[in-house]
The first five atom37 places (N, CA, C, CB, O) and aatype in JSON, in Angstrom:
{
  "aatype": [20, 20, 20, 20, 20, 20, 20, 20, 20, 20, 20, 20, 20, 20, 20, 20, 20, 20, 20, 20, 20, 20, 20, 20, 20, 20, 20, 20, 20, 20, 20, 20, 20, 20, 20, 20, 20, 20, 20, 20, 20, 20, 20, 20, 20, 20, 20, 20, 20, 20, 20, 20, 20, 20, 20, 20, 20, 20, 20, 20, 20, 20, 20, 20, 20, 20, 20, 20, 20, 20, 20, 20, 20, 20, 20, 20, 20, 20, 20, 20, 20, 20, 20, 20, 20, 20, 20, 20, 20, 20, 20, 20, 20, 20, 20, 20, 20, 20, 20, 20, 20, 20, 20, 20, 20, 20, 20, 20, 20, 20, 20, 20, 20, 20, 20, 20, 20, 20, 20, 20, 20, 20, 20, 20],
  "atom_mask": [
    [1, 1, 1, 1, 1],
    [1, 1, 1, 1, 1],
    [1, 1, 1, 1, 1],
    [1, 1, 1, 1, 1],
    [1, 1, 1, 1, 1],
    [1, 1, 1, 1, 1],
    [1, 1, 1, 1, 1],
    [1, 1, 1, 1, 1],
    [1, 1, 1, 1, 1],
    [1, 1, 1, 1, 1],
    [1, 1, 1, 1, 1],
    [1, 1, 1, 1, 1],
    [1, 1, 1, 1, 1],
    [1, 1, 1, 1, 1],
    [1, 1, 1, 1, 1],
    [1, 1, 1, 1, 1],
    [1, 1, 1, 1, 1],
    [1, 1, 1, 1, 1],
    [1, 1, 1, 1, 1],
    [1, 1, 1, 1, 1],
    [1, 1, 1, 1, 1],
    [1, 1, 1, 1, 1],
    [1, 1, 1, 1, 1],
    [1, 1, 1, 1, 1],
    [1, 1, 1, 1, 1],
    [1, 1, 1, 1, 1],
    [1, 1, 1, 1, 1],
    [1, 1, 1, 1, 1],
    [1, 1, 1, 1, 1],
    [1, 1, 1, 1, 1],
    [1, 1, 1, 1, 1],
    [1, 1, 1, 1, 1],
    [1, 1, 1, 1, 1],
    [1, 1, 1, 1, 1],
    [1, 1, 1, 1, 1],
    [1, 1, 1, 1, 1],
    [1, 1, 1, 1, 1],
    [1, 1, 1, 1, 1],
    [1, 1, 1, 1, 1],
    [1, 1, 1, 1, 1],
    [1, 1, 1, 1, 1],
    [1, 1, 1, 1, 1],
    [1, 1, 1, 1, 1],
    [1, 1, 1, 1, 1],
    [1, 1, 1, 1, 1],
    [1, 1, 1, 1, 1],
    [1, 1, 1, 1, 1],
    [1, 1, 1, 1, 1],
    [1, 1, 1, 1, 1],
    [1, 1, 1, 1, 1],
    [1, 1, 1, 1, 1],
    [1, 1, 1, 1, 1],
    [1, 1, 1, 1, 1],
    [1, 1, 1, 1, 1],
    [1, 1, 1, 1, 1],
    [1, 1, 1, 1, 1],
    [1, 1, 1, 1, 1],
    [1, 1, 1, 1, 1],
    [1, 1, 1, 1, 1],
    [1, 1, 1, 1, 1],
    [1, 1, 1, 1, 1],
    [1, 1, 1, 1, 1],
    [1, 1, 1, 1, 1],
    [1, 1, 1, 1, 1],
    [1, 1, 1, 1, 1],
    [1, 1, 1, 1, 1],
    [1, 1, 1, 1, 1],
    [1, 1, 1, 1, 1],
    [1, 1, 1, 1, 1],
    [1, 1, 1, 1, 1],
    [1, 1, 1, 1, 1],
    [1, 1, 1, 1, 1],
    [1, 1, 1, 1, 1],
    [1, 1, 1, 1, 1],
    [1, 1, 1, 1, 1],
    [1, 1, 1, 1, 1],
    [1, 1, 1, 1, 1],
    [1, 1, 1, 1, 1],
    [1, 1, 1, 1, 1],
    [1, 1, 1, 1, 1],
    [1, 1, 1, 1, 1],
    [1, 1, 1, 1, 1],
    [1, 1, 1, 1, 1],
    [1, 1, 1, 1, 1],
    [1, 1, 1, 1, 1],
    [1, 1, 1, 1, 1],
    [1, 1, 1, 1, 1],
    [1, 1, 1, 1, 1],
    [1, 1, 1, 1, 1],
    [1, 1, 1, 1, 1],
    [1, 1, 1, 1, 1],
    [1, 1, 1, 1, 1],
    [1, 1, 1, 1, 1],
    [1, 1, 1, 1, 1],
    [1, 1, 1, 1, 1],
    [1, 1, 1, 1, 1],
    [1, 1, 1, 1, 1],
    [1, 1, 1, 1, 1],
    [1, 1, 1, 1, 1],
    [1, 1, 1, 1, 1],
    [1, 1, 1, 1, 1],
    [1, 1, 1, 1, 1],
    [1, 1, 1, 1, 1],
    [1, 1, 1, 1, 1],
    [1, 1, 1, 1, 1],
    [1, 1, 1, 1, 1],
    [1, 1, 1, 1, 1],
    [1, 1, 1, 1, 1],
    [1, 1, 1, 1, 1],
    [1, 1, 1, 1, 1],
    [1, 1, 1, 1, 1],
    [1, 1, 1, 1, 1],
    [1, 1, 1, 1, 1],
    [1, 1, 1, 1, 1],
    [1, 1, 1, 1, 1],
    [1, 1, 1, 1, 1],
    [1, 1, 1, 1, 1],
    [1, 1, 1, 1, 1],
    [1, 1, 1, 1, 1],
    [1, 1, 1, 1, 1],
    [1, 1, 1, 1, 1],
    [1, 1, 1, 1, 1],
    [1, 1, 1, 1, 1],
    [1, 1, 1, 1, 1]
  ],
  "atom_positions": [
    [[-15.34, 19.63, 7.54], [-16.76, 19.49, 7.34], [-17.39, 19.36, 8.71], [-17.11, 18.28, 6.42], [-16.93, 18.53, 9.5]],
    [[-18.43, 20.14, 9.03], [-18.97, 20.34, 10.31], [-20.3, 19.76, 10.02], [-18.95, 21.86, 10.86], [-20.83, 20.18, 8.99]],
    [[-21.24, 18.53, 10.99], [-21.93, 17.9, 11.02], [-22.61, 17.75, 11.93], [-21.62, 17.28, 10.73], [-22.04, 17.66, 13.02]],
    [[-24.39, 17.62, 11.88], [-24.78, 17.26, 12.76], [-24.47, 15.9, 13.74], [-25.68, 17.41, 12.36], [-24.82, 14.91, 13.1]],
    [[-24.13, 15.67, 14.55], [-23.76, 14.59, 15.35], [-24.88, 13.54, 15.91], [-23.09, 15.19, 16.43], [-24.77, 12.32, 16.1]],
    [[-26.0, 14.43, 16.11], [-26.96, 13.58, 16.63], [-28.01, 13.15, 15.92], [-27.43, 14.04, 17.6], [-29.03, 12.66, 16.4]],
    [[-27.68, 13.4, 14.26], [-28.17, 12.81, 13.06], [-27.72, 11.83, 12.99], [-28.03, 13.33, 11.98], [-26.5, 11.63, 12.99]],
    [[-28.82, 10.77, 12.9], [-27.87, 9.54, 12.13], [-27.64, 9.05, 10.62], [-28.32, 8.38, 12.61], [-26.79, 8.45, 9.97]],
    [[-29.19, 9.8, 10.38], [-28.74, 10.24, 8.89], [-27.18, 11.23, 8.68], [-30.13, 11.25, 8.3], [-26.29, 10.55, 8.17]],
    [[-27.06, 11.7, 8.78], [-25.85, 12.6, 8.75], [-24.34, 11.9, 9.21], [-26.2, 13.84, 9.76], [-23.19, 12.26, 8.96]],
    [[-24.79, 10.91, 9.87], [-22.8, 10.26, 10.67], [-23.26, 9.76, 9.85], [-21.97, 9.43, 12.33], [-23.1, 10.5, 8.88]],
    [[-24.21, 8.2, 9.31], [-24.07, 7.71, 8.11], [-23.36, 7.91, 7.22], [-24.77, 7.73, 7.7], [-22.46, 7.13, 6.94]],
    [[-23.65, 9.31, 6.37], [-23.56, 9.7, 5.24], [-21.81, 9.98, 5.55], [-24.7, 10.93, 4.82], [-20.84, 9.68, 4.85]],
    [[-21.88, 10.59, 6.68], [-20.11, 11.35, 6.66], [-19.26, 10.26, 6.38], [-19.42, 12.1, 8.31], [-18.24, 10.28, 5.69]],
    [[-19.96, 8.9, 7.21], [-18.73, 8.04, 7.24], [-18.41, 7.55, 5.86], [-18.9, 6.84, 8.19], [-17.32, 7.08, 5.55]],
    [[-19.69, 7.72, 4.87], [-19.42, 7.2, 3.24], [-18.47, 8.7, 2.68], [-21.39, 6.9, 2.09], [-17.57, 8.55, 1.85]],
    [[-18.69, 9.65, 3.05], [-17.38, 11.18, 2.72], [-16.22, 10.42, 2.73], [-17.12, 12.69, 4.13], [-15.47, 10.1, 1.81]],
    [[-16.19, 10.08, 4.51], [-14.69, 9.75, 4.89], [-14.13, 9.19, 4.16], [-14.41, 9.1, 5.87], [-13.02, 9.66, 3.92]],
    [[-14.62, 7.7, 3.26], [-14.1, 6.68, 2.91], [-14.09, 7.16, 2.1], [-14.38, 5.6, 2.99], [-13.41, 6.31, 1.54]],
    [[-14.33, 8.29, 0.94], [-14.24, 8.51, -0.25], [-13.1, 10.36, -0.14], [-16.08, 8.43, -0.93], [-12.71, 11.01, -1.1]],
    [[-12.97, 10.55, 0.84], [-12.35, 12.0, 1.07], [-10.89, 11.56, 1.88], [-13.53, 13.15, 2.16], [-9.97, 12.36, 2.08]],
    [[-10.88, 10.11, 2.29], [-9.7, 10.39, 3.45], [-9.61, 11.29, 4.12], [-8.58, 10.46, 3.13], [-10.59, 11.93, 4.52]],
    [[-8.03, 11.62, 4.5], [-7.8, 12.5, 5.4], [-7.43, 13.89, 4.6], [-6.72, 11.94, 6.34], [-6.48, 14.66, 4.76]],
    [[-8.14, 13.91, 4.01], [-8.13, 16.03, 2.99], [-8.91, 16.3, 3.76], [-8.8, 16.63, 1.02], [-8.28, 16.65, 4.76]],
    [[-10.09, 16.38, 3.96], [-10.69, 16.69, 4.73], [-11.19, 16.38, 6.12], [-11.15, 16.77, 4.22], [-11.44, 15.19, 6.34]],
    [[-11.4, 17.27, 7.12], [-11.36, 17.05, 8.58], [-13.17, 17.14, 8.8], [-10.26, 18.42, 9.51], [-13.96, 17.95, 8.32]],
    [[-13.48, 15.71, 9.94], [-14.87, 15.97, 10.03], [-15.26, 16.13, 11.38], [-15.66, 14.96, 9.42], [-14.57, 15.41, 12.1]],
    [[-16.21, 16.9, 12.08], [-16.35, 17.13, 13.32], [-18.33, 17.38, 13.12], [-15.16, 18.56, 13.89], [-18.96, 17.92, 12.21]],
    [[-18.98, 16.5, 14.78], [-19.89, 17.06, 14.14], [-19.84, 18.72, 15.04], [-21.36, 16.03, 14.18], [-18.83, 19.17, 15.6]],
    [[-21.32, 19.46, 14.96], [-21.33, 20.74, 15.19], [-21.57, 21.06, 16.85], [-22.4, 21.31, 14.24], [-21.52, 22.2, 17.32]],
    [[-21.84, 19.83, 17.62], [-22.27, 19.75, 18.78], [-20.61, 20.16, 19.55], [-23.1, 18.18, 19.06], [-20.52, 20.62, 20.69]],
    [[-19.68, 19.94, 18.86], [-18.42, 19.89, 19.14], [-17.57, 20.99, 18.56], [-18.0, 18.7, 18.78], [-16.49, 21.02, 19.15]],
    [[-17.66, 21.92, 17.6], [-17.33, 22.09, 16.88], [-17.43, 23.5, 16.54], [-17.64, 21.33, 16.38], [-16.47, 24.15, 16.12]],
    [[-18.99, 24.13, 16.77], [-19.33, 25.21, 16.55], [-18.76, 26.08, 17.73], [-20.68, 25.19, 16.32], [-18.49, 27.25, 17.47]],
    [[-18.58, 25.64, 18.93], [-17.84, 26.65, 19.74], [-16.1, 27.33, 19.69], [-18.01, 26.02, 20.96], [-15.36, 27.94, 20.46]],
    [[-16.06, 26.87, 18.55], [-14.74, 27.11, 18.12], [-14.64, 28.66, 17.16], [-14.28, 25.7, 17.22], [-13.88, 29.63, 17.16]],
    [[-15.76, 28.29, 16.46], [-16.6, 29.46, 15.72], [-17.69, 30.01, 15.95], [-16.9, 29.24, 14.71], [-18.72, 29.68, 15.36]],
    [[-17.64, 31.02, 16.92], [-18.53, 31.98, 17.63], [-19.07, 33.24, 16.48], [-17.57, 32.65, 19.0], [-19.82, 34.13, 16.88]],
    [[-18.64, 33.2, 15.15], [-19.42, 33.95, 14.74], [-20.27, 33.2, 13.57], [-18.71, 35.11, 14.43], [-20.5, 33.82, 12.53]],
    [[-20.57, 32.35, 13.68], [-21.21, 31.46, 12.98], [-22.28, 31.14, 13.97], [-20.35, 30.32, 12.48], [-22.05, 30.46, 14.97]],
    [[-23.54, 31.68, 13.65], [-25.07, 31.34, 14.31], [-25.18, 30.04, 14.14], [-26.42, 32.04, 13.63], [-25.1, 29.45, 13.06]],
    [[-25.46, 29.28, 15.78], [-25.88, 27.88, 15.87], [-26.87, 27.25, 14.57], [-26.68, 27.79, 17.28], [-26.91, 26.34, 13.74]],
    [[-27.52, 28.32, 15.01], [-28.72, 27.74, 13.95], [-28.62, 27.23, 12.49], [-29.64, 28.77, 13.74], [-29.34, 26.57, 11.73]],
    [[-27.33, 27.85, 12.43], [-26.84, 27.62, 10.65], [-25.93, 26.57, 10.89], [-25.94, 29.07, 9.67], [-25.61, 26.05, 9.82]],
    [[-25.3, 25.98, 12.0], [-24.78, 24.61, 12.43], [-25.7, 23.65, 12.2], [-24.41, 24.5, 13.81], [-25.47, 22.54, 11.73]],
    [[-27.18, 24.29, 12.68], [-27.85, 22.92, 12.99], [-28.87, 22.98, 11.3], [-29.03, 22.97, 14.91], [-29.37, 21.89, 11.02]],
    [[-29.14, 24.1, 10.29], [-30.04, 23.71, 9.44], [-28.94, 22.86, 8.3], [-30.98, 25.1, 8.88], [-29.35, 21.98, 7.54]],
    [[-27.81, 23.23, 8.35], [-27.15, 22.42, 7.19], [-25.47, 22.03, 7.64], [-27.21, 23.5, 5.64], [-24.75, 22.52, 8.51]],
    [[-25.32, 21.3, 6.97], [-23.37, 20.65, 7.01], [-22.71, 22.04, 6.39], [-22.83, 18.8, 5.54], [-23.19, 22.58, 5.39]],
    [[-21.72, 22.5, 7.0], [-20.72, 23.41, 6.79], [-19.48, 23.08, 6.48], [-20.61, 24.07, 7.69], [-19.05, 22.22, 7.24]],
    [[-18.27, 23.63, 5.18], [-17.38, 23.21, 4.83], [-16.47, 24.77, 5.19], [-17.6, 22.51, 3.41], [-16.78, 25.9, 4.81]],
    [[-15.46, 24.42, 5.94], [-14.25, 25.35, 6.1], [-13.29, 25.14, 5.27], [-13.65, 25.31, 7.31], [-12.58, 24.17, 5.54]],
    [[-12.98, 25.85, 4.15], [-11.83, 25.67, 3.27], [-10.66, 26.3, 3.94], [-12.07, 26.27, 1.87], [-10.57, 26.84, 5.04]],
    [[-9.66, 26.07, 2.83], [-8.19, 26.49, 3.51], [-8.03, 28.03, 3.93], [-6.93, 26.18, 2.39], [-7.43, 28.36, 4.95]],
    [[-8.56, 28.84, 3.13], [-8.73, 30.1, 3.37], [-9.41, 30.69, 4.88], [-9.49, 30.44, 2.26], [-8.95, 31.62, 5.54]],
    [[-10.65, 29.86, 5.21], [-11.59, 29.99, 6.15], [-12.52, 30.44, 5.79], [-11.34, 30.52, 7.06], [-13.06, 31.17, 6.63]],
    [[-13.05, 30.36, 4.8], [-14.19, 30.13, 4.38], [-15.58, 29.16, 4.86], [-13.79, 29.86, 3.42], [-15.56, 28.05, 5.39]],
    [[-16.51, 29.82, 4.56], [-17.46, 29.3, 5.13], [-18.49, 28.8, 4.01], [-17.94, 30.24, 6.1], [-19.04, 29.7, 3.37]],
    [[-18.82, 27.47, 3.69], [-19.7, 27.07, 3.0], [-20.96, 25.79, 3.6], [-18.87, 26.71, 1.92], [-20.63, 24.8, 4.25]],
    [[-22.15, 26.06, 3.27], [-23.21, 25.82, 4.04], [-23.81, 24.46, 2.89], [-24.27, 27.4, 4.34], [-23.28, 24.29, 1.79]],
    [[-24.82, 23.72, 3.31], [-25.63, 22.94, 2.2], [-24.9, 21.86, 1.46], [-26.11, 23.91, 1.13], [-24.06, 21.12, 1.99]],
    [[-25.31, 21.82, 0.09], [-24.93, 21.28, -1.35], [-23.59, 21.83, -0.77], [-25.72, 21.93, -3.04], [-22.95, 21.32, 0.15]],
    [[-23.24, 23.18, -1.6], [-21.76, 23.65, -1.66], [-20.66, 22.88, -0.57], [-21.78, 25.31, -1.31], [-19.57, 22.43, -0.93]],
    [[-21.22, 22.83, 0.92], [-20.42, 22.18, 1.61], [-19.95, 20.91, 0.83], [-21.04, 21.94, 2.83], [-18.84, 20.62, 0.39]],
    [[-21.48, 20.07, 0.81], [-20.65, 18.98, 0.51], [-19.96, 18.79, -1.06], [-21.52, 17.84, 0.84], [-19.07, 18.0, -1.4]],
    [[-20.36, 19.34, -1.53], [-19.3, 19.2, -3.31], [-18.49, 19.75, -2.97], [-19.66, 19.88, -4.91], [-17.56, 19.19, -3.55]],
    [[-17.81, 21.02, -2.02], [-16.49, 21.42, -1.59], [-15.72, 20.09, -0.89], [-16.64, 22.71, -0.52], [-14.55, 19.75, -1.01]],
    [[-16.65, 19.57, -0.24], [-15.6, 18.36, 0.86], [-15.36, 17.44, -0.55], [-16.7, 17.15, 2.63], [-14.19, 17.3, -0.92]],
    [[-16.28, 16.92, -1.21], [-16.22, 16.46, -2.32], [-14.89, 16.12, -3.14], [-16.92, 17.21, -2.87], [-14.19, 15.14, -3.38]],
    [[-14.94, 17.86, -3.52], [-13.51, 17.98, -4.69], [-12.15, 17.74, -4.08], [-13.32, 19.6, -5.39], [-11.11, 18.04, -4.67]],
    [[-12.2, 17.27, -3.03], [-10.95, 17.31, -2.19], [-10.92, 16.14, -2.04], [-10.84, 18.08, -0.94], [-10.23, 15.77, -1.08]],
    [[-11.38, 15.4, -2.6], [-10.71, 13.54, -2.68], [-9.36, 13.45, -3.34], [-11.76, 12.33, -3.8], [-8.84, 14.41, -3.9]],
    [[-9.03, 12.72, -3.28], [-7.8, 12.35, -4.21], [-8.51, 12.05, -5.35], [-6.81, 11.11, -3.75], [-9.57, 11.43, -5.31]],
    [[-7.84, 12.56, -6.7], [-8.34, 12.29, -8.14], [-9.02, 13.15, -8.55], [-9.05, 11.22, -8.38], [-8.79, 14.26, -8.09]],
    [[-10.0, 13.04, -9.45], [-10.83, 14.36, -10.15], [-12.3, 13.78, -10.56], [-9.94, 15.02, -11.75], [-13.13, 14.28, -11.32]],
    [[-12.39, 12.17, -9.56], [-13.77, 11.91, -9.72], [-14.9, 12.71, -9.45], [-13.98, 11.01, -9.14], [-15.72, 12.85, -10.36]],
    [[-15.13, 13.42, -8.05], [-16.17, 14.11, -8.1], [-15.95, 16.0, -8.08], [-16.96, 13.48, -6.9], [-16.77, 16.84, -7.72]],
    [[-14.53, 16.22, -8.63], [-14.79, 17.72, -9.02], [-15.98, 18.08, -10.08], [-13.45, 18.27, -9.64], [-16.59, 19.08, -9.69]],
    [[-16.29, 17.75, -10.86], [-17.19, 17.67, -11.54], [-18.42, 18.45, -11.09], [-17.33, 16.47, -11.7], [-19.01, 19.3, -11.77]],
    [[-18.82, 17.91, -9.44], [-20.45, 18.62, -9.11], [-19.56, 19.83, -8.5], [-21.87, 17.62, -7.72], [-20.18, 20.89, -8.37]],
    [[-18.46, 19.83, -8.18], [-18.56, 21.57, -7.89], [-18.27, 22.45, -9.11], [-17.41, 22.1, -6.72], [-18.5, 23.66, -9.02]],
    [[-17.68, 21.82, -10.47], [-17.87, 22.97, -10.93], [-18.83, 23.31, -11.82], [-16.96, 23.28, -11.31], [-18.74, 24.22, -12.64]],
    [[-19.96, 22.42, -11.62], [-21.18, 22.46, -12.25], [-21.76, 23.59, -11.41], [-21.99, 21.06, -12.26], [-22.29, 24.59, -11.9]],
    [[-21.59, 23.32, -9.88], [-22.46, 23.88, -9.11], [-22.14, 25.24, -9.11], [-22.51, 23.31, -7.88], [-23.1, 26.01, -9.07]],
    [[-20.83, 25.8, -9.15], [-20.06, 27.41, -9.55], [-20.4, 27.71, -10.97], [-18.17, 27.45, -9.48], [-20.33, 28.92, -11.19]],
    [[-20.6, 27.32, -11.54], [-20.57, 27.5, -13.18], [-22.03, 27.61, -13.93], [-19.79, 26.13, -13.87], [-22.3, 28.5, -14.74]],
    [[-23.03, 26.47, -13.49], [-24.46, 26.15, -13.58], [-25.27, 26.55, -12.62], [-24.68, 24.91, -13.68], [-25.6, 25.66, -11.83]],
    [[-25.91, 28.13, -12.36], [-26.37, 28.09, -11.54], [-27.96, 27.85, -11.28], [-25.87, 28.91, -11.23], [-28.6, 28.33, -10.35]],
    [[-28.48, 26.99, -12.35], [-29.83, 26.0, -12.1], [-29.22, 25.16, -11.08], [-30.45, 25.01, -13.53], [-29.29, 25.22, -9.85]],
    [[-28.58, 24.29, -11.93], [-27.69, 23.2, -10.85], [-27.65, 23.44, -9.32], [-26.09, 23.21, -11.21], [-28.04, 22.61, -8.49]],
    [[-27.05, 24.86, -8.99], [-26.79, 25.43, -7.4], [-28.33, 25.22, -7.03], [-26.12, 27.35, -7.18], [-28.62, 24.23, -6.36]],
    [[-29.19, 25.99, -7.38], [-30.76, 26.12, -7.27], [-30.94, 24.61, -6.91], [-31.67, 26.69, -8.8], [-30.48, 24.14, -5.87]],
    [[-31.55, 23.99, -7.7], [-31.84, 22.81, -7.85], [-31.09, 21.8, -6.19], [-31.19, 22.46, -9.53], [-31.75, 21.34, -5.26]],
    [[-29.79, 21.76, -6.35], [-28.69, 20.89, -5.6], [-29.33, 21.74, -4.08], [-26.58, 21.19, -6.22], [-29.47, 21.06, -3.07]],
    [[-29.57, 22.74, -4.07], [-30.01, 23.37, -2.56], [-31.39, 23.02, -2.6], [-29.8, 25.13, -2.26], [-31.69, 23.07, -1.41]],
    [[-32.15, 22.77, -3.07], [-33.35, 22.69, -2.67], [-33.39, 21.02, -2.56], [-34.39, 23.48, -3.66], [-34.03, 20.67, -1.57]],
    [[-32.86, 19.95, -3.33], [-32.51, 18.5, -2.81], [-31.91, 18.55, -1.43], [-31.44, 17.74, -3.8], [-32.07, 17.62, -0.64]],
    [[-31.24, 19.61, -1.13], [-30.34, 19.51, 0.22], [-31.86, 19.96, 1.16], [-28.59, 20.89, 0.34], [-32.36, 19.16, 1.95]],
    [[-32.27, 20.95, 0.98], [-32.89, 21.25, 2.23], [-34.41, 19.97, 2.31], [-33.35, 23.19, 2.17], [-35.01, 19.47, 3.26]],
    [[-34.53, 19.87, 1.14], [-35.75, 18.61, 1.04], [-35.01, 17.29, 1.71], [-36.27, 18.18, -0.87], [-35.76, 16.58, 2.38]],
    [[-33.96, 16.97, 1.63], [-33.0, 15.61, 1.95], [-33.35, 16.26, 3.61], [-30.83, 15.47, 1.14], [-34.32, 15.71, 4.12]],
    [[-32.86, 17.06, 4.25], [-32.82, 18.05, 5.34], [-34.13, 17.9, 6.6], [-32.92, 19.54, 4.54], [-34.23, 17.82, 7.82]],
    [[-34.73, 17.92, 5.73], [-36.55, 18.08, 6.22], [-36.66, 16.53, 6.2], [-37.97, 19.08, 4.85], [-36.84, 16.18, 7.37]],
    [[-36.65, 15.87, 5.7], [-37.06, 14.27, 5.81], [-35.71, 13.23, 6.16], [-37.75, 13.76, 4.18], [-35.73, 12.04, 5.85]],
    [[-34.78, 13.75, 6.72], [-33.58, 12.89, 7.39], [-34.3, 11.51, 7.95], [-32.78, 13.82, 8.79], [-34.04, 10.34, 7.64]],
    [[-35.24, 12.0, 8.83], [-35.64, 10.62, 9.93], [-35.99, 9.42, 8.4], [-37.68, 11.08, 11.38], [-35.32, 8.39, 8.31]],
    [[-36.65, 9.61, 7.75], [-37.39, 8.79, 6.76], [-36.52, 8.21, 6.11], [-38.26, 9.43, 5.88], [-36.39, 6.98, 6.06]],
    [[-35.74, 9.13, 5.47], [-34.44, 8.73, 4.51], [-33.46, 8.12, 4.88], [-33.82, 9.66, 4.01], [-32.92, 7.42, 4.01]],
    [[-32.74, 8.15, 6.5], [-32.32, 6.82, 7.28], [-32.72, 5.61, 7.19], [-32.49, 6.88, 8.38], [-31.9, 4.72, 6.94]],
    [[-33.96, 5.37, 7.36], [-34.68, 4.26, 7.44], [-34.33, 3.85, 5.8], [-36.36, 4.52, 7.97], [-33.76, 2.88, 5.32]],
    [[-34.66, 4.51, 5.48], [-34.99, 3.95, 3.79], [-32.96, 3.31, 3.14], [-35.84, 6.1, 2.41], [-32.4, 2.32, 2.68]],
    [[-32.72, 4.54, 3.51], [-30.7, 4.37, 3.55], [-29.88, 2.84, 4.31], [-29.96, 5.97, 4.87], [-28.84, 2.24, 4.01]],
    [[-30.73, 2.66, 5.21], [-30.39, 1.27, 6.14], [-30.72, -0.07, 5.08], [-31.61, 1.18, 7.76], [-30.07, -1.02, 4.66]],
    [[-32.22, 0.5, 4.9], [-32.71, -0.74, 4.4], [-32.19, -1.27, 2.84], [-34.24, -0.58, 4.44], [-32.24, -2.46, 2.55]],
    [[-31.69, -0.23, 1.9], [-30.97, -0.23, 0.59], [-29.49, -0.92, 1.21], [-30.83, 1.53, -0.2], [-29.06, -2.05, 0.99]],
    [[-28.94, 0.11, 1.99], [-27.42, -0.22, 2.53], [-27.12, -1.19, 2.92], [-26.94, 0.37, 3.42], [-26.36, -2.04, 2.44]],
    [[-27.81, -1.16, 4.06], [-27.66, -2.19, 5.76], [-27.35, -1.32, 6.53], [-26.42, -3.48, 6.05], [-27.98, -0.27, 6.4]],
    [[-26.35, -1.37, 7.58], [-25.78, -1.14, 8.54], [-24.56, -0.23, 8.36], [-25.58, -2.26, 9.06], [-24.13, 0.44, 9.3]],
    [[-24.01, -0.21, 7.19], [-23.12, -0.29, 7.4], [-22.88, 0.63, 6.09], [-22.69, -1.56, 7.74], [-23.05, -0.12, 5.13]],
    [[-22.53, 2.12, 5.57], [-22.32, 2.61, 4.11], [-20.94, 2.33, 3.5], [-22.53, 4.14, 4.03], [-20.91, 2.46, 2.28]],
    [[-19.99, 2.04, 3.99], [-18.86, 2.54, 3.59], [-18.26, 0.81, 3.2], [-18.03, 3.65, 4.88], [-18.37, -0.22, 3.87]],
    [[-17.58, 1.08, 1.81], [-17.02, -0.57, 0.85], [-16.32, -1.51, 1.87], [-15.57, -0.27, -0.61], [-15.27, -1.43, 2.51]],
    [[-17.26, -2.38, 1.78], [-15.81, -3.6, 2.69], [-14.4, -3.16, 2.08], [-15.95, -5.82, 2.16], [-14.11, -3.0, 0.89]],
    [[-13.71, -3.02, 3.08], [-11.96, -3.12, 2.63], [-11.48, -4.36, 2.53], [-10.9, -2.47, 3.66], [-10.3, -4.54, 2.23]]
  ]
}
């Protein structure tokens, strides 16, 4: 999963992935990351989170993250991806929350801190 880095909305959020994805999935943000993949336009680094599956595949948005998603251990959140392959209101819908979530990051930090704290991811 490829991430903005200098979001803090965005490391937030990854670090609640991590704790729920372990080590299935690998996270980097894109400041680091995208030069590895030169045919992938910056710009599509920087408008959304990108998921590289095993194949090498490239998935952008929503899809990224319900792909990093289904790769937890268990079968708790397969569910939104195969809503999101299967239902395609759902896809519609889940991308336009992503790019609206997207557009108001700065706000939704603030608001994410103050619900959360400091801190997203379960005391161990």
């Amino acid at each position: 999963m490829i991430y903005d880095g200098d979001c803090p909305f965005c490391r937030f959020w990854v670090e609640r992935l991590k704790n729920r994805i372990g080590t299935a999935v690998s996270f980097a943000p894109y400041q680091e990351a995208a030069r590895q993949f030169p045919e992938i336009p910056l710009e599509r680094f920087q408008a959304a989170a990108q998921f590289r599956d095993a194949d090498g595949h490239f998935y952008s948005g929503a899809e990224a993250v319900f792909r990093a998603l289904a790769c937890a251990p268990g079968a708790s959140r397969r569910w939104l991806l195969w809503t999101y392959t299967h239902v395609p209101p759902y896809a519609v819908v889940s991308e336009a929350i992503y790019r609206w979530i997207a557009r108001h990051r700065v706000g939704l930090y603030r608001l994410t801190r103050w619900v959360w704290g400091e801190r997203l991811a379960p005391p161990r």
